[in-house]
ZATORDREN-743931 format. One record per residue: residue in three letters; y, z, x negated of N, C-alpha, C in turn. Coordinates in steps of 0.02 Angstrom, whole numbers, plus 50000, padded with zeros to 5 digits. Layout:
AlaYZXYZXYZX/...
This chain:
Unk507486026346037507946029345989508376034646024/Unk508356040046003508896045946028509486046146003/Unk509976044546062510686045146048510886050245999/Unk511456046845943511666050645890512036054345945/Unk512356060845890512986066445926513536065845894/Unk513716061645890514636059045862515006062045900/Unk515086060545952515526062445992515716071945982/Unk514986073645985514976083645998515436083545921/Unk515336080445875515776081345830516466081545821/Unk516676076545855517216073745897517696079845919/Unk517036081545956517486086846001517506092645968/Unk517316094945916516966101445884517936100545836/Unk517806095645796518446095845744519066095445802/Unk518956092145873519776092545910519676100345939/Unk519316105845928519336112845956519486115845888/Unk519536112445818519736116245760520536115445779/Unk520916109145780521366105045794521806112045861/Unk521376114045901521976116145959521686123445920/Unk521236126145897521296134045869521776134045835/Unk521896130145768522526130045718523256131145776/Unk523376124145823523986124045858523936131845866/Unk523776135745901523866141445932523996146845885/Unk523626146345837523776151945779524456149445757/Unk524616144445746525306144145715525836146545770/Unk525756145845823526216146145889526306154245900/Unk525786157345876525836165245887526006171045813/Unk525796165945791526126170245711526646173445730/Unk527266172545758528076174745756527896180845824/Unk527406178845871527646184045914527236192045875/Unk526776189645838526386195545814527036197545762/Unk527586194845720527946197445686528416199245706/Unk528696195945750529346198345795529496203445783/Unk529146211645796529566217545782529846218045714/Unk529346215445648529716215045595530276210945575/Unk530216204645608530966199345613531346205145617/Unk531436205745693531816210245736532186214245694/Unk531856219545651531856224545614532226223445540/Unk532346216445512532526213645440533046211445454/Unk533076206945522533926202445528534266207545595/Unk533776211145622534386216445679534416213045732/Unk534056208145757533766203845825533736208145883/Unk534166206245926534026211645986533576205346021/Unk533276210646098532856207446121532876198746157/Unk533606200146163533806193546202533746188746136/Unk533966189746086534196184346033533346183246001/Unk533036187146024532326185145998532116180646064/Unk532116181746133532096177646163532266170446140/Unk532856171246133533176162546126532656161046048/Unk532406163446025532056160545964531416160346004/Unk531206163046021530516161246053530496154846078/Unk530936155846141531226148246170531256142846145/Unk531616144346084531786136546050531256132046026/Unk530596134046007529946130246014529896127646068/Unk529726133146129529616127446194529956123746210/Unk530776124646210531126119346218530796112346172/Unk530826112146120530596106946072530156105246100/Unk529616108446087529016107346126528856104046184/Unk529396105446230529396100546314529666095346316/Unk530216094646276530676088846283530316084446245/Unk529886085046209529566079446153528976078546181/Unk528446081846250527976080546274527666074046282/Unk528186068346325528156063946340528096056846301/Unk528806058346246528446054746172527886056346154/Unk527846061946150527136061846100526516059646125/Unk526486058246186526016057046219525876049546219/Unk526566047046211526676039346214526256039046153/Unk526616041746090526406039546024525656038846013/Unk525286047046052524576046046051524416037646089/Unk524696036546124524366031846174524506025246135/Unk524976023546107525226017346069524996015846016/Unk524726022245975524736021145921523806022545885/Unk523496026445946523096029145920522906033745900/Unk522416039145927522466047345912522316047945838/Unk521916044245791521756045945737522426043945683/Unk522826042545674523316040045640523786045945684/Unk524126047245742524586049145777524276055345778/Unk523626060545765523706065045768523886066945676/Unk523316063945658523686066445597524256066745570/Unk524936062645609525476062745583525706069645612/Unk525566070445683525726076545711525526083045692/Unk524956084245650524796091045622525156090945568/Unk525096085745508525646085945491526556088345458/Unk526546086545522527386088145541527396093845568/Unk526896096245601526846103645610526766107745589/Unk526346106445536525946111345513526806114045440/Unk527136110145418527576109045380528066112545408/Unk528256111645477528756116845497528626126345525/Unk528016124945531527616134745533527696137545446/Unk527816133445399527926136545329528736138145332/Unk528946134345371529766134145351530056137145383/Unk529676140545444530086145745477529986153445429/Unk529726153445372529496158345342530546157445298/Unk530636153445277531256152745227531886151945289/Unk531886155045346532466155545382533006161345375/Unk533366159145392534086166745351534516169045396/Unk534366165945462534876167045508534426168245581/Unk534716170445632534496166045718534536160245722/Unk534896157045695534866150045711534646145745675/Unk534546149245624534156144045565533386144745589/Unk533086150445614532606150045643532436148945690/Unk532896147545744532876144345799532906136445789/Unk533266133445731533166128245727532556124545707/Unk532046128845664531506128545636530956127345689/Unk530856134845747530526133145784530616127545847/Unk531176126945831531286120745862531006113945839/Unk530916111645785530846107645757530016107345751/Unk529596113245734529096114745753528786113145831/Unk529126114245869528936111245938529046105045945/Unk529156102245917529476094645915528786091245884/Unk528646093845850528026092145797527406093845827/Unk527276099045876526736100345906526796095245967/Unk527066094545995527216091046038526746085546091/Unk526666081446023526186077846042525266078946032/Unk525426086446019524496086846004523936087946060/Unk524186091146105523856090646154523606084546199/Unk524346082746223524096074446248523646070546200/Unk524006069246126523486066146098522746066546084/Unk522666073646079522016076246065521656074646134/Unk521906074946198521336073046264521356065646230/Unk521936063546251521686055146240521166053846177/Unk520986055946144520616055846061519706056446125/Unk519896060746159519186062146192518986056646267/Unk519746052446267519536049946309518966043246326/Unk518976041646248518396037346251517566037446224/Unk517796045646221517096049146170516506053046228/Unk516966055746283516596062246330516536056346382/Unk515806059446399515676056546465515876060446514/Unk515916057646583516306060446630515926069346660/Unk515456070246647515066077346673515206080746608/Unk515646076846549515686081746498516446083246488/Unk516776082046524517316081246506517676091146517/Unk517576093646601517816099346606517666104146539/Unk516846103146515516646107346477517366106546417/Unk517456099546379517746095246348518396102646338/Unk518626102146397519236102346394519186108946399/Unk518736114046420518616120846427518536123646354/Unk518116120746316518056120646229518456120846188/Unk518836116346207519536115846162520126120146180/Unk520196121246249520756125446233520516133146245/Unk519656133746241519486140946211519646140846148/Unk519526136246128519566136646034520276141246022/Unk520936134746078521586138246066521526143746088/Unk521576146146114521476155746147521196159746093/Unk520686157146058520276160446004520596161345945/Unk521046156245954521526155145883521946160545905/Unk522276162045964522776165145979522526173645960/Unk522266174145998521596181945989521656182445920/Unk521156178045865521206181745796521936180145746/Unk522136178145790523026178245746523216186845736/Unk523566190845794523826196845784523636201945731/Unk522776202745730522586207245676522626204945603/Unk522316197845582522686193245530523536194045509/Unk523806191545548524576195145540524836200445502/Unk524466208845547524706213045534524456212745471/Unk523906211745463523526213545405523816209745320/Unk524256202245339524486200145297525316201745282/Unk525406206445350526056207045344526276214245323/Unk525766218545305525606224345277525666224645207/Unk525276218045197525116218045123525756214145072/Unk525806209545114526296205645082527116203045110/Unk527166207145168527896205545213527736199345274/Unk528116199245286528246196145377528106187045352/Unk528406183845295528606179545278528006173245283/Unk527346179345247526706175245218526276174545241/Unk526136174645322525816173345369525956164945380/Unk526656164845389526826158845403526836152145350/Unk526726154945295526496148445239525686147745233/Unk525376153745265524596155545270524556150145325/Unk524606148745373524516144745432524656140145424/Unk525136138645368525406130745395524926128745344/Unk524456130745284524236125145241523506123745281/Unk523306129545327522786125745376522756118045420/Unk523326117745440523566111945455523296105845409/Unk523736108145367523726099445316523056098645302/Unk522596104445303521886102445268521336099645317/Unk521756101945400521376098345457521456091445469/Unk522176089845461522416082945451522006078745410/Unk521796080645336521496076245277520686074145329/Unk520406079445361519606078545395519856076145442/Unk520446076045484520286071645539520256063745538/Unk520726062145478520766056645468520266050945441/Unk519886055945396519506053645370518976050945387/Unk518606055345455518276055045484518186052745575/Unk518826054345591518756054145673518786045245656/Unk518776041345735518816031545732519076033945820/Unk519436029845824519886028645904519316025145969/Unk518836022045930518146021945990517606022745949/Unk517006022845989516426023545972516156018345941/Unk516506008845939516376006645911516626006645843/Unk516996008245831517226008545776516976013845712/Unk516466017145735516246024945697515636021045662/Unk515426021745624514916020145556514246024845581/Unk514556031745614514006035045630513576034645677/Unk513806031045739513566032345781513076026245811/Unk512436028145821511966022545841512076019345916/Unk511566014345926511906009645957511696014046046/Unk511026019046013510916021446095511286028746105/Unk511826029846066512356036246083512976028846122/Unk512946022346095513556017946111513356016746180/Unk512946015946210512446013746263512816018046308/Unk512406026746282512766031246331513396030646358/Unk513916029746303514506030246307514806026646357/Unk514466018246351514666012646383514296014146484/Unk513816015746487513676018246520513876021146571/Unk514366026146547514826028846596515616029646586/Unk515616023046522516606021146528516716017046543/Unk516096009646519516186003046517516366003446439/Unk516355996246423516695993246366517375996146349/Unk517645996946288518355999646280518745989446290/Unk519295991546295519825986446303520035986346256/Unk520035981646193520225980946156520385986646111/Unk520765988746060520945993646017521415999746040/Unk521426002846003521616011046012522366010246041/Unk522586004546050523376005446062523416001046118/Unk524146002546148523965997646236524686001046263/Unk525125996346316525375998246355525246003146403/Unk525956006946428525816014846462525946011846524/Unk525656013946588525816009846645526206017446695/Unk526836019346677527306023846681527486023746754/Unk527376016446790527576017546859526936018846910/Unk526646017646882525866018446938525916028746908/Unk526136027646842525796036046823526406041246868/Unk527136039046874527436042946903527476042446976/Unk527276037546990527276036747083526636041547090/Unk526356044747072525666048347084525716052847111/Unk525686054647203525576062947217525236067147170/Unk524576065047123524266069547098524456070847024/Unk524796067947004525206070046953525946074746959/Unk526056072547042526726079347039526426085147018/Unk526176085447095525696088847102525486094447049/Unk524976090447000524736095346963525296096146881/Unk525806094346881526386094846860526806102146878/Unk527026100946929527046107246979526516112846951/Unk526096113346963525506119646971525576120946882/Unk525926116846850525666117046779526356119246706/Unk526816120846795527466124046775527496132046796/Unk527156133946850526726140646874526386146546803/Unk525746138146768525616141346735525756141946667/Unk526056138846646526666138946576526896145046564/Unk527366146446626527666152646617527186160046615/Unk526816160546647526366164146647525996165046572/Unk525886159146557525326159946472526016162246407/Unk526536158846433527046162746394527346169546383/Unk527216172446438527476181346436526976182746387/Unk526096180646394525696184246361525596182046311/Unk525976175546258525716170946201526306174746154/Unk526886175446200527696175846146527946182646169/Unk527686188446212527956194846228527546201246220/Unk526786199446218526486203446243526366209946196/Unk526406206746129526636211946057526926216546058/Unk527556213446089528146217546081528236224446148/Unk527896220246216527916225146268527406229146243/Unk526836227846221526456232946197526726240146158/Unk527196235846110527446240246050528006245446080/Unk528576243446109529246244946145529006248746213/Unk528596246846262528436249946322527916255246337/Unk527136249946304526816255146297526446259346241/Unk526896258546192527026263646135526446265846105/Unk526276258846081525436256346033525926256445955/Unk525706258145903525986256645832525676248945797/Unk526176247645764525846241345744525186239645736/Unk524886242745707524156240845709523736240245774/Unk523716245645819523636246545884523846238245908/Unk524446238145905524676230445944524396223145921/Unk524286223945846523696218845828523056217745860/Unk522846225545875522186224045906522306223345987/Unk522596226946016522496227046097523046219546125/Unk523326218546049523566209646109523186206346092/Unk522556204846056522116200246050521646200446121/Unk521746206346150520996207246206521186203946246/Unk521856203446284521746197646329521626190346298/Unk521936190446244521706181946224521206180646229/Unk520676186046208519936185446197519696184446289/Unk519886186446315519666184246382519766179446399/Unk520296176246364520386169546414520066165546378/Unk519766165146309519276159246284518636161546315/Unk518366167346334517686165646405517966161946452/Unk518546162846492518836160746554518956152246520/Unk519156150146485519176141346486518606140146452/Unk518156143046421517266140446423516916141246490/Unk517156145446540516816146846604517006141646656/Unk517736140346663518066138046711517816129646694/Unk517906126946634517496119946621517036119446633/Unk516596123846631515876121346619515716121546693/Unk515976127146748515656128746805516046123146846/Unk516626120146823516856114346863516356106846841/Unk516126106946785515746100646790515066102946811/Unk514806107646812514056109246856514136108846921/Unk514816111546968514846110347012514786102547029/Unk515356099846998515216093447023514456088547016/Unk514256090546960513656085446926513176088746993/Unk513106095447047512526096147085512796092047127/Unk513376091947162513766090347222514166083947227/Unk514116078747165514236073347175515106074347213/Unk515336079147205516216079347255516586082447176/Unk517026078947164517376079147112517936083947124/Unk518176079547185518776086747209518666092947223/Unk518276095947264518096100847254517896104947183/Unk517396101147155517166104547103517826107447044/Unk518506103247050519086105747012519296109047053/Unk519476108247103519996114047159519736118547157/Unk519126121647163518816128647193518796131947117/Unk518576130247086518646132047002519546136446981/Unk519776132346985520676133646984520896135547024/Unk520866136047090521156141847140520856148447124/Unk520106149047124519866157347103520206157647067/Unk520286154446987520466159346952521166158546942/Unk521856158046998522486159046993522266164747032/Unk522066165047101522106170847119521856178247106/Unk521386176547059521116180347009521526182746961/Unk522036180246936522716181346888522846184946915/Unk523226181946981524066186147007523526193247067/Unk522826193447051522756200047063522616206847014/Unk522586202646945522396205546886522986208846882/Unk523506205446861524286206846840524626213946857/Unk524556211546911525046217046974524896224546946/Unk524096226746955523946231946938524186233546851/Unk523946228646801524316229246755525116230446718/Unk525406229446776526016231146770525956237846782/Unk525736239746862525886247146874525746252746856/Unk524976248646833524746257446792525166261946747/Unk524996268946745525456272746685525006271746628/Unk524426271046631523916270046578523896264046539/Unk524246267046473524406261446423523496256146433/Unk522826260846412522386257346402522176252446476/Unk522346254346555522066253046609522396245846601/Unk523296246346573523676241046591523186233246538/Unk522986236946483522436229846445522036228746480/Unk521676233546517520996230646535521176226546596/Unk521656228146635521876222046697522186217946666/Unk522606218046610522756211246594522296207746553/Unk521666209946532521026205646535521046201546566/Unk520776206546622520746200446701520996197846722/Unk521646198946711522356192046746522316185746701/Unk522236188546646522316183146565521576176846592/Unk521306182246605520306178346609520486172846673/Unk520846176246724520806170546791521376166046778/Unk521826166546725522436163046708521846156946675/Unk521746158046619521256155046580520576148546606/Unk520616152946659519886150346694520146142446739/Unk520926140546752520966137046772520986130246730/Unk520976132446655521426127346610520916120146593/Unk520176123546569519946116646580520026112446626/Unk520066114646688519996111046755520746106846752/Unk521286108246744521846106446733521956099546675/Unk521476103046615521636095546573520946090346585/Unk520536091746626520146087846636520306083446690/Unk520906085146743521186078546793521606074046750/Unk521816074546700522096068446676521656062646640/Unk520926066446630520576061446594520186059446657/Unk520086061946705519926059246785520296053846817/Unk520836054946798521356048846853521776043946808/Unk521576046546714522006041746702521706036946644/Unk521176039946617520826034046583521086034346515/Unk521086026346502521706025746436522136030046433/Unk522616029946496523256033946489523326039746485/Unk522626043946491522696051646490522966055646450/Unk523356052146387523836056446340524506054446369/Unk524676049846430525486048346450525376054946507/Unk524746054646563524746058846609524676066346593/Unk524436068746536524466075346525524936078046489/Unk525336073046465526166073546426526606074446465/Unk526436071546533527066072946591526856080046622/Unk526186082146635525966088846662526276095546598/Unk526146091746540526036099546487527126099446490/Unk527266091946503528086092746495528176099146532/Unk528066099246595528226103646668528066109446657/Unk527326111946606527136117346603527476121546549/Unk527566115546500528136120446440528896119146460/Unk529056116946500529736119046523529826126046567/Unk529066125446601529086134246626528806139146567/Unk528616137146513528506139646465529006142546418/Unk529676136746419530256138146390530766143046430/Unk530646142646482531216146646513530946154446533/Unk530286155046508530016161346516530366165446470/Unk530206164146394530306170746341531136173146366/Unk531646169546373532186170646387532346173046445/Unk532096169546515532156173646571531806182346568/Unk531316181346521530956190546531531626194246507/Unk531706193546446532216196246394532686198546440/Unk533096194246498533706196846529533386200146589/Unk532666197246605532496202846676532236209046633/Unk532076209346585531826215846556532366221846538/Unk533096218446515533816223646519533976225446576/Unk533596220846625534136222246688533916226746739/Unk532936225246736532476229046793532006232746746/Unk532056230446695531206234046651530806229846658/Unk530276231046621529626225646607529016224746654/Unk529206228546736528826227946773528956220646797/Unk529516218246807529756215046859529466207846838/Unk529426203346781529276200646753528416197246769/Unk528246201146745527536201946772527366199346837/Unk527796205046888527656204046961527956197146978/Unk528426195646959528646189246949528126183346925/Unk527516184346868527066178946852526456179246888/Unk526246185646930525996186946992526116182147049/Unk526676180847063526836177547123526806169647097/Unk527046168047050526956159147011526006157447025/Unk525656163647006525126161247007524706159047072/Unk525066163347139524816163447200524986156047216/Unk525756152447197526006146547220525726141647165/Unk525266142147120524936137547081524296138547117/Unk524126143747157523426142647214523406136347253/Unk524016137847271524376133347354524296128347312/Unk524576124747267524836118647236524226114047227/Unk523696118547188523066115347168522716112947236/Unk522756114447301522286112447343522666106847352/Unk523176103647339523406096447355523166093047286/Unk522806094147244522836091047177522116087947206/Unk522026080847199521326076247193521036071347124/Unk520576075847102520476071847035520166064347068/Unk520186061247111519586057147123520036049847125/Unk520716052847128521276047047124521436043947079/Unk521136037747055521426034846993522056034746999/Unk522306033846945522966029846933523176022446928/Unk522356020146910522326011646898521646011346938/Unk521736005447003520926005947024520756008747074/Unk520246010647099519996012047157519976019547142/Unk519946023947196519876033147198519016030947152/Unk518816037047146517946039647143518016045447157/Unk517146041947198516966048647243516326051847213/Unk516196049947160515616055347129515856058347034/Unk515216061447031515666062846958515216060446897/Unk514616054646922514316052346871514676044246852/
């Protein structure tokens, strides 16, 4: 009997799941000049609205991760799209800075837990040589989402004002929520679909699940972990970095290098579009590596160091050029080696932590959106003070010290259990 494909399904609807997150997350930076332009937003006070998502967003990491883990990704994500998807409509009816700062705040609060939850959702579905790909898939999806957001935008914000993008996005949400629920099950035993020689596979290379979708978080084995500082650390490097180009890059386009709106729809999608090759590349070539070479650590380290240093050599030149078009095409390539590290990144938490891989990637994504949060606001005041080179050269250098960082990172270290030294 040939193993059913439940799982590819699995993973197919959690890469709809992180495309949506991302399109909702970038709606505001593709509108921003028109905010800007209706309430009289200078650049700093758009900062602090940018911000106020990631803030939400970081500080709620760790819950949400719990919740995935306690409660179960299929129940706990759907509450979380949700609640999200409900607050990307409501930043459309804001009247103030702070009413919309409170919004996207509240919105990050609500996203919060989707990421952690969504690995943990895969943690009992992907086998271990599938997992980089796993995680390379899904957050191409997000990148992809990010990419066809800007021209969508302009195009709805042309027709119908700044407002109706953001009620456009959020009813995607609720309608992903109704299919996930309906359909996803918290193990493989539990799915109606799946035959007993796809369960085989599964068991194969997880073992038996432990009882049901919900379970104590084992918080002191997960924070005593060098390899969770560690890649905590490297994952605050790159936060800030994916933030200049997720929540600024519109606007530097528009203000610096003096693209017209439409222009800025299209040329901030190109780096996005690079970085969903770069996290389909960087997954897939980290689990081929390992599946020839049986060395797990390596096969993530060498993957994620190229492509930081691949960033912070992309960048640099992108800053300096005078050539509005030269400065996209290197920030292609910074975006692509930024990108290229990310599967590799969410695939050590489903390496070392098993069950717990929505507590361990809730404490990494905490670190990375706290450098995520303090980006839009730190550019804003280095951009009055030095110009919009400095910034840059600034996420240049984060990326060289997320090089350094990653060669101390070992996926082979459980958190519960003995290390492993192969990757079947």
């Amino acid at each position: 009997m040939r193993p059913t494909r439940v799982r590819h399904i699995v993973l197919w609807l959690t890469v709809v799941a992180y495309l949506i997150t991302y399109m909702d997350r970038v709606v505001i930076s593709s509108a921003a000049p028109l905010i800007r332009e209706e309430f009289g937003f200078d650049l700093i006070t758009m900062g602090w609205i940018l911000a106020s998502f990631r803030w939400g967003y970081a500080l709620f990491q760790i819950p949400g991760g719990w919740f995935g883990d306690r409660f179960g990704p299929r129940k706990a994500l759907t509450a979380i799209v949700v609640v999200w998807s409900f607050f990307t409509a409501a930043t459309a009816l804001a009247w103030s800075a702070m009413s919309m700062a409170a919004f996207r705040f509240l919105f990050g609060l609500g996203e919060a837990g989707a990421f952690p939850t969504a690995t943990r959702s895969l943690s009992r579905w992907m086998l271990p040589t599938e997992r980089g790909f796993a995680q390379g898939v899904t957050h191409a999806g997000s990148r992809l989402g990010a990419a066809l957001t800007p021209p969508i935008v302009v195009a709805l914000m042309v027709a119908f004002g700044w407002r109706t993008p953001f009620f456009v996005f959020g009813s995607m949400g609720l309608a992903w929520a109704a299919v996930w629920y309906f359909y996803y099950r918290d193990t493989p035993d539990e799915h109606a679909s799946v035959n007993e020689a796809e369960r085989d596979l599964i068991r194969a290379s997880l073992g038996s699940p432990k009882g049901s979708g919900t379970q104590k978080v084992p918080w002191r084995a997960i924070l005593s972990s060098p390899t969770v500082r560690y890649l905590s650390l490297m994952y605050f490097c790159y936060g800030y970095c994916l933030a200049i180009y997720l929540d600024w890059f519109p606007t530097y386009l528009r203000d610096y290098r003096g693209y017209d709106l439409k222009q800025m729809g299209l040329y901030a999608s190109l780096p996005l579009l690079a970085g969903v090759f770069g996290d389909l590349l960087g997954g897939w070539a980290s689990d081929r590596v390992a599946h020839r070479t049986g060395n797990l650590k390596m096969a993530r380290r060498s993957v994620a160091v190229t492509g930081f240093l691949l960033a912070a050599g992309g960048i640099i030149p992108a800053a300096l050029t005078e050539n509005p078009e030269a400065c996209v095409a290197f920030s292609c390539l910074g975006f692509f080696g930024l990108e290229l590290t990310v599967g590799v990144s969410w695939a050590i938490p489903l390496d070392i932590g098993g069950d717990s891989a929505g507590s361990v990637s809730a404490i990494m994504n905490t670190l990375g959106n706290v450098g995520g949060a303090i980006s839009p606001t730190l550019l804003a005041y280095l951009v009055q003070a030095y110009g919009w080179n400095i910034p840059f050269l600034v996420a240049s250098g984060l990326c060289i010290t997320a090089a350094i960082l990653f060669t101390q990172i070992d996926a082979t270290k459980r958190i519960m259990g003995e290390g492993i030294t192969h990757a079947h």
